[in-house]
N, C-alpha and C positions, 0 to 999 in steps of 0.2 A: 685646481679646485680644492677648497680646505675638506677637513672632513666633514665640518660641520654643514654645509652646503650641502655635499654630498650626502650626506642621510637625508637635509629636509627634502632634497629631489628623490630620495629612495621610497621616505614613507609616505610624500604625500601620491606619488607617483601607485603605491601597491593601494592607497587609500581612495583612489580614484578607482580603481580596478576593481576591488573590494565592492564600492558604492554601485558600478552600474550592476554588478552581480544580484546585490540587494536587492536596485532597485527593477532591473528587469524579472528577478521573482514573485516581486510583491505584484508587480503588474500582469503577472501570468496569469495568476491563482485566480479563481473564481469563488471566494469566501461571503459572496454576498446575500447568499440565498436565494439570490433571484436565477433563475436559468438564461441561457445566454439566448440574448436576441430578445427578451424581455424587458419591460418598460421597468425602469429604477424609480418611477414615481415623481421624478423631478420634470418639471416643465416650464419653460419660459419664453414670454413672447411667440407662443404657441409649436414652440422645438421642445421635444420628448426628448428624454432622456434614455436610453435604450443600455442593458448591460452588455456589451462588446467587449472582452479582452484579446489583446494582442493577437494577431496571427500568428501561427503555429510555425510558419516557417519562416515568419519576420523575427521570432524569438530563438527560433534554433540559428538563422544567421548572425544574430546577435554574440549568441553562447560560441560560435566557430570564433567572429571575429575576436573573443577576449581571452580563447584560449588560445589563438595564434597571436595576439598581444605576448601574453606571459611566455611564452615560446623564444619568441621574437627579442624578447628584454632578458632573457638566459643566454643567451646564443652571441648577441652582438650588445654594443654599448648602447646606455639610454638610460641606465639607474646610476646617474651621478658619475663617480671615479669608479666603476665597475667596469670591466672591458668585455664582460661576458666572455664564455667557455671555451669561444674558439677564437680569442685573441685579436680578432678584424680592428681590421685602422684603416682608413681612407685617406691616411699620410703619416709623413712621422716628419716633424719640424726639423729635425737637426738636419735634415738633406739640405745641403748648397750646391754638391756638385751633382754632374752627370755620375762621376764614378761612384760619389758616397751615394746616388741614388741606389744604382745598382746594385752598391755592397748593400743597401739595405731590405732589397727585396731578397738576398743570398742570408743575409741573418735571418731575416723572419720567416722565410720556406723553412729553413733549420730548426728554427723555435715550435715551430706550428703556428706562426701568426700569419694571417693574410692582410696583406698591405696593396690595398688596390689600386691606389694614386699613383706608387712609386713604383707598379708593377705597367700602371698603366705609360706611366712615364719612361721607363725601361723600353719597353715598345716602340715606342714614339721614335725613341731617342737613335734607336737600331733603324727603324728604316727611315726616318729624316733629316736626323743627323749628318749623313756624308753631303746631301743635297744642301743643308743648308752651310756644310763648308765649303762645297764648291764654289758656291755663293760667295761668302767670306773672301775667300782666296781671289775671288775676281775684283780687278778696280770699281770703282763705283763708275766713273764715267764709261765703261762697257758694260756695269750691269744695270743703269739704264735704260739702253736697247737692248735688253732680254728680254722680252713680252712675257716670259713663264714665269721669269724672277718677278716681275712688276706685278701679277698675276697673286703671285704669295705673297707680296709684303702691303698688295692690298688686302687681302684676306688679314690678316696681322693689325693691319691699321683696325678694321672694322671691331677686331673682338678687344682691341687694346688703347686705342684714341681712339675711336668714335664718339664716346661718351661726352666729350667734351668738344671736339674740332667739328663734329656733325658727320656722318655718314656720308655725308657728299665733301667733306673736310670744308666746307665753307664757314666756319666757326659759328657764334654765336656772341651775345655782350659777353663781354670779359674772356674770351678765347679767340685766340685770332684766325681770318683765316689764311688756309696754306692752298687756296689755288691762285691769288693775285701775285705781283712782283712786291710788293710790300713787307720786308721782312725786320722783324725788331733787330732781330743778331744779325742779320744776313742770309742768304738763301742760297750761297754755295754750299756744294757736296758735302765737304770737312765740317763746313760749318754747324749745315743742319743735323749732322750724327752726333757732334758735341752736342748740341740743344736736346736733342732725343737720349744719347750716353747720360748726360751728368745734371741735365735739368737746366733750368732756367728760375731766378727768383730776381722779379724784375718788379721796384718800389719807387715811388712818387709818393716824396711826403704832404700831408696837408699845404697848397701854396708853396709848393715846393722848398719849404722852410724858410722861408724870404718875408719883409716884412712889408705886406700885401694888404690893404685893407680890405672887407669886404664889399665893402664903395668902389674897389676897382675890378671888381671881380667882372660886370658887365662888360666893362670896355677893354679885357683881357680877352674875355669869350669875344669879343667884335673883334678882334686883333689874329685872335687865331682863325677866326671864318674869314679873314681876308687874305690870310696865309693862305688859308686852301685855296683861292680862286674863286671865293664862292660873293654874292651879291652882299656889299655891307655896309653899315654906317660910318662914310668915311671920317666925320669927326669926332663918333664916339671910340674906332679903331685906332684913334692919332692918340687917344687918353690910353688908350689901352698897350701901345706902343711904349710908352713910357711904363707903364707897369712889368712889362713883359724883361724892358732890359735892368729891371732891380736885379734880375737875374736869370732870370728862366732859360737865358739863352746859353747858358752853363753846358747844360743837358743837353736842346733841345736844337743849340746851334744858331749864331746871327741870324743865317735864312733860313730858320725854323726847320731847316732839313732832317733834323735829329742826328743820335750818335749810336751805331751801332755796339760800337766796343760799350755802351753801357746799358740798349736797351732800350736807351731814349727815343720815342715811335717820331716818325717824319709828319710836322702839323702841316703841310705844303700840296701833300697828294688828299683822297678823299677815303684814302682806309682807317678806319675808328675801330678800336680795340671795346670800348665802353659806350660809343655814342658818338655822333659830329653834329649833334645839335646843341643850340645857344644852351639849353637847361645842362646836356650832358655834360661839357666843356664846362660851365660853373661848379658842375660838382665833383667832377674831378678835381680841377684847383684847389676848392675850399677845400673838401675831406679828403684828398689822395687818392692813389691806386697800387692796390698789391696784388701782383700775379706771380701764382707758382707755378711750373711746370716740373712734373716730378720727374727725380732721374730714372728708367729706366733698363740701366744696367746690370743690376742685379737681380730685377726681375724677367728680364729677356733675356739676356745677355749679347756681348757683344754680335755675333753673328745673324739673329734674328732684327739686331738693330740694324745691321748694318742693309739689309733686304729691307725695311720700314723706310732709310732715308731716302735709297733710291726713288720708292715708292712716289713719300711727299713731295722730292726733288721733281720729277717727273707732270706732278699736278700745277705746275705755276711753269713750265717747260715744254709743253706740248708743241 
Protein backbone atom coordinates (compact mmCIF):
# COMPACT_ATOMS: atom_id res chain seq x y z
CA UNK A 1 0.00 0.00 0.00
CA UNK A 2 1.71 3.47 -1.03
CA UNK A 3 1.88 5.97 1.63
CA UNK A 4 -0.40 8.02 0.35
CA UNK A 5 -3.44 5.55 0.62
CA UNK A 6 -2.35 4.87 3.70
CA UNK A 7 -2.81 8.20 5.39
CA UNK A 8 -6.25 8.90 3.44
CA UNK A 9 -7.27 5.43 5.31
CA UNK A 10 -5.67 6.87 8.62
CA UNK A 11 -7.36 10.23 8.58
CA UNK A 12 -10.56 9.51 7.25
CA UNK A 13 -10.53 6.46 9.45
CA UNK A 14 -9.67 8.89 12.94
CA UNK A 15 -12.26 11.43 11.05
CA UNK A 16 -15.09 8.94 11.43
CA UNK A 17 -14.22 8.21 14.94
CA UNK A 18 -13.86 11.79 15.60
CA UNK A 19 -17.62 12.52 14.00
CA UNK A 20 -19.62 9.73 15.87
CA UNK A 21 -17.90 11.38 19.15
CA UNK A 22 -19.27 14.75 18.03
CA UNK A 23 -22.11 13.52 17.09
CA UNK A 24 -23.26 11.28 19.88
CA UNK A 25 -22.65 14.49 22.31
CA UNK A 26 -24.50 16.83 20.45
CA UNK A 27 -27.41 14.23 20.68
CA UNK A 28 -26.82 13.79 24.46
CA UNK A 29 -27.19 17.38 25.57
CA UNK A 30 -30.41 18.56 26.47
CA UNK A 31 -29.86 22.42 25.35
CA UNK A 32 -33.25 22.96 24.33
CA UNK A 33 -34.99 24.34 27.28
CA UNK A 34 -37.57 22.22 27.09
CA UNK A 35 -37.43 19.56 29.99
CA UNK A 36 -37.37 15.99 28.97
CA UNK A 37 -40.57 14.32 28.06
CA UNK A 38 -41.92 17.63 27.09
CA UNK A 39 -43.80 18.72 24.07
CA UNK A 40 -41.06 20.61 21.47
CA UNK A 41 -44.07 22.32 20.01
CA UNK A 42 -43.89 20.66 16.87
CA UNK A 43 -46.78 18.70 15.60
CA UNK A 44 -47.91 16.86 12.46
CA UNK A 45 -50.62 15.00 11.12
CA UNK A 46 -51.69 15.05 14.77
CA UNK A 47 -47.93 13.36 16.11
CA UNK A 48 -46.30 15.58 18.89
CA UNK A 49 -43.20 16.13 19.11
CA UNK A 50 -41.88 15.31 22.46
CA UNK A 51 -38.09 16.26 23.87
CA UNK A 52 -36.53 12.73 24.20
CA UNK A 53 -32.72 12.47 24.13
CA UNK A 54 -30.79 9.28 23.83
CA UNK A 55 -30.78 6.88 26.58
CA UNK A 56 -28.36 6.84 29.07
CA UNK A 57 -27.08 3.62 28.63
CA UNK A 58 -27.61 3.45 24.75
CA UNK A 59 -25.04 6.46 24.94
CA UNK A 60 -22.57 4.97 27.47
CA UNK A 61 -22.64 1.65 24.99
CA UNK A 62 -21.96 3.86 22.38
CA UNK A 63 -18.94 5.72 24.21
CA UNK A 64 -17.50 1.70 25.41
CA UNK A 65 -17.94 0.67 21.74
CA UNK A 66 -15.56 3.83 20.24
CA UNK A 67 -13.11 3.64 22.96
CA UNK A 68 -12.73 -0.16 22.24
CA UNK A 69 -12.48 0.95 18.42
CA UNK A 70 -9.36 3.29 19.18
CA UNK A 71 -8.00 0.34 21.45
CA UNK A 72 -8.47 -2.01 18.94
CA UNK A 73 -6.82 0.11 15.89
CA UNK A 74 -3.55 0.74 18.41
CA UNK A 75 -3.12 -2.83 19.22
CA UNK A 76 -3.79 -4.69 15.76
CA UNK A 77 -3.79 -3.38 11.98
CA UNK A 78 -6.63 -1.38 10.36
CA UNK A 79 -4.97 2.30 10.04
CA UNK A 80 -3.53 1.68 6.60
CA UNK A 81 0.31 0.35 6.57
CA UNK A 82 0.22 0.65 10.48
CA UNK A 83 0.64 -3.01 11.91
CA UNK A 84 -0.28 -1.67 15.33
CA UNK A 85 1.87 -2.24 18.70
CA UNK A 86 1.77 -5.78 18.98
CA UNK A 87 2.93 -6.69 15.47
CA UNK A 88 -0.33 -9.47 14.70
CA UNK A 89 -0.52 -10.77 11.04
CA UNK A 90 -2.94 -13.35 10.18
CA UNK A 91 -0.09 -14.55 7.53
CA UNK A 92 2.98 -13.56 6.14
CA UNK A 93 2.91 -14.19 2.09
CA UNK A 94 6.54 -15.20 1.57
CA UNK A 95 5.48 -18.78 3.10
CA UNK A 96 5.47 -21.52 0.39
CA UNK A 97 6.73 -24.21 2.26
CA UNK A 98 5.78 -26.36 5.37
CA UNK A 99 9.15 -25.66 6.75
CA UNK A 100 9.33 -21.77 5.75
CA UNK A 101 5.90 -21.84 7.51
CA UNK A 102 7.34 -22.86 10.44
CA UNK A 103 10.65 -20.86 10.45
CA UNK A 104 8.11 -18.17 10.24
CA UNK A 105 6.17 -18.52 13.25
CA UNK A 106 10.01 -19.20 15.07
CA UNK A 107 11.00 -15.53 13.63
CA UNK A 108 7.90 -13.79 14.85
CA UNK A 109 7.56 -15.51 18.56
CA UNK A 110 11.39 -13.95 18.41
CA UNK A 111 10.29 -10.58 17.09
CA UNK A 112 7.15 -10.24 19.32
CA UNK A 113 4.95 -10.65 16.40
CA UNK A 114 1.91 -12.84 16.33
CA UNK A 115 1.32 -14.63 13.25
CA UNK A 116 -1.90 -16.56 13.47
CA UNK A 117 -2.42 -18.28 10.11
CA UNK A 118 1.17 -19.72 10.14
CA UNK A 119 0.80 -20.66 13.67
CA UNK A 120 -2.36 -21.97 12.97
CA UNK A 121 -0.78 -23.72 9.97
CA UNK A 122 2.07 -25.02 12.05
CA UNK A 123 -0.45 -26.99 13.97
CA UNK A 124 -2.27 -28.49 11.23
CA UNK A 125 0.68 -29.50 9.65
CA UNK A 126 2.07 -31.54 13.10
CA UNK A 127 -0.87 -33.41 13.64
CA UNK A 128 -2.05 -34.08 9.83
CA UNK A 129 0.66 -33.97 8.14
CA UNK A 130 1.99 -37.77 8.68
CA UNK A 131 -1.78 -38.85 7.86
CA UNK A 132 -1.81 -37.27 4.85
CA UNK A 133 1.63 -38.82 3.90
CA UNK A 134 0.61 -42.10 4.73
CA UNK A 135 -1.97 -41.33 2.24
CA UNK A 136 0.61 -40.11 -0.39
CA UNK A 137 2.77 -43.14 0.05
CA UNK A 138 -0.22 -45.45 -0.74
CA UNK A 139 -1.00 -46.29 -4.49
CA UNK A 140 -3.91 -44.66 -5.51
CA UNK A 141 -5.65 -47.99 -6.70
CA UNK A 142 -5.57 -49.18 -2.73
CA UNK A 143 -6.30 -45.81 -1.62
CA UNK A 144 -9.50 -46.15 -3.25
CA UNK A 145 -10.79 -48.70 -0.80
CA UNK A 146 -9.80 -46.74 2.17
CA UNK A 147 -13.15 -45.45 3.28
CA UNK A 148 -11.26 -43.04 5.87
CA UNK A 149 -9.01 -41.73 3.03
CA UNK A 150 -12.19 -41.25 0.57
CA UNK A 151 -13.72 -39.89 3.83
CA UNK A 152 -11.01 -36.74 3.77
CA UNK A 153 -10.56 -36.03 0.16
CA UNK A 154 -14.26 -35.76 0.30
CA UNK A 155 -14.06 -33.17 2.93
CA UNK A 156 -11.28 -31.57 0.58
CA UNK A 157 -13.35 -31.72 -2.46
CA UNK A 158 -16.35 -29.83 -0.59
CA UNK A 159 -14.08 -26.81 0.79
CA UNK A 160 -11.96 -26.62 -2.55
CA UNK A 161 -14.13 -27.87 -5.86
CA UNK A 162 -17.39 -27.47 -4.69
CA UNK A 163 -17.65 -24.15 -5.84
CA UNK A 164 -17.66 -25.06 -9.20
CA UNK A 165 -18.30 -29.26 -9.69
CA UNK A 166 -21.49 -28.72 -7.07
CA UNK A 167 -21.37 -30.37 -3.71
CA UNK A 168 -22.76 -33.41 -5.05
CA UNK A 169 -19.83 -32.95 -7.96
CA UNK A 170 -22.58 -33.26 -10.50
CA UNK A 171 -21.38 -29.95 -12.25
CA UNK A 172 -23.25 -27.39 -13.49
CA UNK A 173 -23.20 -25.40 -17.43
CA UNK A 174 -19.75 -24.86 -18.13
CA UNK A 175 -18.26 -27.38 -15.41
CA UNK A 176 -18.44 -30.86 -16.00
CA UNK A 177 -19.62 -33.49 -14.11
CA UNK A 178 -17.42 -36.03 -12.22
CA UNK A 179 -19.87 -38.74 -11.23
CA UNK A 180 -20.80 -40.04 -15.11
CA UNK A 181 -18.07 -42.13 -17.24
CA UNK A 182 -17.79 -39.19 -19.37
CA UNK A 183 -14.51 -37.84 -19.19
CA UNK A 184 -12.80 -34.83 -21.32
CA UNK A 185 -9.02 -36.04 -20.46
CA UNK A 186 -10.04 -39.39 -19.26
CA UNK A 187 -11.00 -40.79 -16.01
CA UNK A 188 -8.18 -42.96 -15.04
CA UNK A 189 -6.36 -42.62 -11.67
CA UNK A 190 -2.93 -40.72 -13.26
CA UNK A 191 -5.04 -39.27 -15.26
CA UNK A 192 -7.52 -37.39 -13.20
CA UNK A 193 -4.54 -36.21 -10.59
CA UNK A 194 -2.70 -34.58 -13.82
CA UNK A 195 -6.17 -32.70 -14.37
CA UNK A 196 -6.52 -31.70 -10.63
CA UNK A 197 -2.01 -31.29 -10.28
CA UNK A 198 -1.56 -28.90 -13.38
CA UNK A 199 -5.08 -27.82 -14.44
CA UNK A 200 -6.75 -28.16 -17.55
CA UNK A 201 -7.33 -25.13 -20.21
CA UNK A 202 -9.61 -26.72 -22.77
CA UNK A 203 -10.70 -24.04 -25.94
CA UNK A 204 -13.01 -24.26 -28.92
CA UNK A 205 -12.69 -21.54 -31.26
CA UNK A 206 -15.56 -19.77 -32.71
CA UNK A 207 -16.80 -22.67 -35.57
CA UNK A 208 -14.06 -24.25 -34.75
CA UNK A 209 -11.85 -21.79 -36.95
CA UNK A 210 -13.36 -23.47 -40.16
CA UNK A 211 -15.10 -21.73 -42.70
CA UNK A 212 -18.73 -22.27 -41.53
CA UNK A 213 -21.40 -20.09 -42.55
CA UNK A 214 -23.93 -19.10 -40.20
CA UNK A 215 -26.64 -20.72 -42.79
CA UNK A 216 -25.03 -23.97 -41.60
CA UNK A 217 -25.02 -23.59 -38.15
CA UNK A 218 -28.75 -25.32 -37.98
CA UNK A 219 -27.98 -28.34 -39.77
CA UNK A 220 -24.65 -28.71 -37.75
CA UNK A 221 -26.65 -28.55 -34.46
CA UNK A 222 -29.13 -31.32 -36.40
CA UNK A 223 -25.88 -33.46 -37.18
CA UNK A 224 -24.66 -33.39 -33.76
CA UNK A 225 -28.36 -34.26 -32.03
CA UNK A 226 -28.04 -37.22 -34.39
CA UNK A 227 -24.72 -38.08 -33.22
CA UNK A 228 -26.11 -38.30 -29.77
CA UNK A 229 -28.94 -40.74 -30.67
CA UNK A 230 -31.25 -38.36 -30.00
CA UNK A 231 -34.76 -37.91 -32.56
CA UNK A 232 -33.72 -35.55 -35.65
CA UNK A 233 -34.28 -34.11 -38.95
CA UNK A 234 -32.78 -36.48 -41.07
CA UNK A 235 -32.40 -34.25 -44.11
CA UNK A 236 -31.48 -31.27 -42.37
CA UNK A 237 -28.56 -33.59 -40.41
CA UNK A 238 -27.41 -34.83 -44.13
CA UNK A 239 -26.61 -30.59 -44.68
CA UNK A 240 -25.33 -30.61 -41.48
CA UNK A 241 -23.07 -33.62 -42.25
CA UNK A 242 -21.32 -31.90 -44.77
CA UNK A 243 -20.64 -28.91 -42.56
CA UNK A 244 -19.30 -30.94 -39.92
CA UNK A 245 -16.46 -32.77 -42.16
CA UNK A 246 -15.10 -29.00 -43.31
CA UNK A 247 -13.52 -30.01 -40.27
CA UNK A 248 -14.78 -30.48 -36.95
CA UNK A 249 -13.95 -34.01 -37.18
CA UNK A 250 -10.21 -32.89 -36.44
CA UNK A 251 -11.13 -32.66 -32.71
CA UNK A 252 -14.06 -34.14 -32.38
CA UNK A 253 -13.32 -37.47 -34.37
CA UNK A 254 -15.00 -39.18 -37.76
CA UNK A 255 -17.59 -40.76 -35.21
CA UNK A 256 -17.97 -37.80 -33.15
CA UNK A 257 -16.40 -39.83 -30.41
CA UNK A 258 -13.91 -36.97 -29.37
CA UNK A 259 -10.31 -36.88 -28.39
CA UNK A 260 -9.09 -37.16 -25.16
CA UNK A 261 -5.43 -36.28 -25.56
CA UNK A 262 -6.93 -32.79 -26.63
CA UNK A 263 -10.10 -32.36 -24.67
CA UNK A 264 -12.27 -32.56 -27.32
CA UNK A 265 -15.77 -33.81 -25.40
CA UNK A 266 -17.63 -37.16 -27.09
CA UNK A 267 -20.82 -35.50 -29.31
CA UNK A 268 -22.17 -39.41 -29.45
CA UNK A 269 -23.02 -40.03 -25.47
CA UNK A 270 -25.65 -37.45 -23.79
CA UNK A 271 -23.10 -35.63 -21.34
CA UNK A 272 -23.14 -31.56 -22.20
CA UNK A 273 -20.38 -29.57 -20.65
CA UNK A 274 -22.52 -26.13 -21.89
CA UNK A 275 -25.91 -27.48 -23.02
CA UNK A 276 -27.29 -30.55 -25.51
CA UNK A 277 -29.81 -28.45 -26.79
CA UNK A 278 -30.39 -27.31 -30.56
CA UNK A 279 -29.81 -23.32 -29.21
CA UNK A 280 -26.86 -24.60 -26.92
CA UNK A 281 -24.88 -26.58 -29.66
CA UNK A 282 -25.55 -23.20 -32.08
CA UNK A 283 -23.78 -21.22 -29.66
CA UNK A 284 -21.12 -23.13 -28.93
CA UNK A 285 -20.15 -23.41 -32.65
CA UNK A 286 -20.72 -19.89 -33.52
CA UNK A 287 -18.96 -18.11 -30.48
CA UNK A 288 -16.84 -21.10 -28.98
CA UNK A 289 -16.05 -22.42 -25.63
CA UNK A 290 -13.25 -21.80 -23.01
CA UNK A 291 -12.79 -23.72 -19.93
CA UNK A 292 -10.20 -23.32 -17.22
CA UNK A 293 -9.57 -25.76 -14.76
CA UNK A 294 -6.93 -24.27 -12.29
CA UNK A 295 -3.86 -26.19 -11.35
CA UNK A 296 -4.03 -26.93 -7.98
CA UNK A 297 -0.62 -27.89 -6.99
CA UNK A 298 0.54 -25.14 -5.46
CA UNK A 299 -2.23 -24.51 -3.47
CA UNK A 300 -2.81 -28.12 -2.04
CA UNK A 301 0.01 -29.51 -2.86
CA UNK A 302 0.88 -32.73 -4.11
CA UNK A 303 -0.23 -35.05 -1.18
CA UNK A 304 -3.73 -33.50 -0.46
CA UNK A 305 -4.09 -33.86 -4.26
CA UNK A 306 -3.36 -36.92 -4.48
CA UNK A 307 -6.34 -37.95 -1.37
CA UNK A 308 -8.94 -35.38 -3.91
CA UNK A 309 -8.23 -37.82 -6.93
CA UNK A 310 -9.06 -40.88 -5.22
CA UNK A 311 -11.92 -39.25 -4.06
CA UNK A 312 -13.49 -37.95 -7.70
CA UNK A 313 -11.92 -41.37 -9.07
CA UNK A 314 -14.28 -43.13 -6.78
CA UNK A 315 -17.62 -40.82 -7.61
CA UNK A 316 -17.98 -42.22 -11.47
CA UNK A 317 -16.50 -46.05 -9.80
CA UNK A 318 -18.81 -46.97 -7.35
Amino acid sequence: MSDFWSLWIIVLTVIVIIGCVVLLRACSKNDTGVEEGESMGHTFDGIEELNNPLPKWWSYMFYITIVFSVIYLALYPGLGSFKGFLGWTSSNQSVRTIEESKQAVIDAQAEGRWVQYDQEVKHADEKYGPIFKAYADTPLEELVKNEEALKVGGRLFLQNCAMCHGSDARGSKGFPNLTDDAWLYGGELETIKTSIMNGRHGMMPPKGGLPIEDSELEGLAEYVVKLSGREHDAALAAQGQGSFMKGCFACHGMDGTGNKFMGAPNLTDNAWVYGGSRGAIIQSVKNGRTGVMPAWKDVLGEEKVHVITAYVYSLSNK
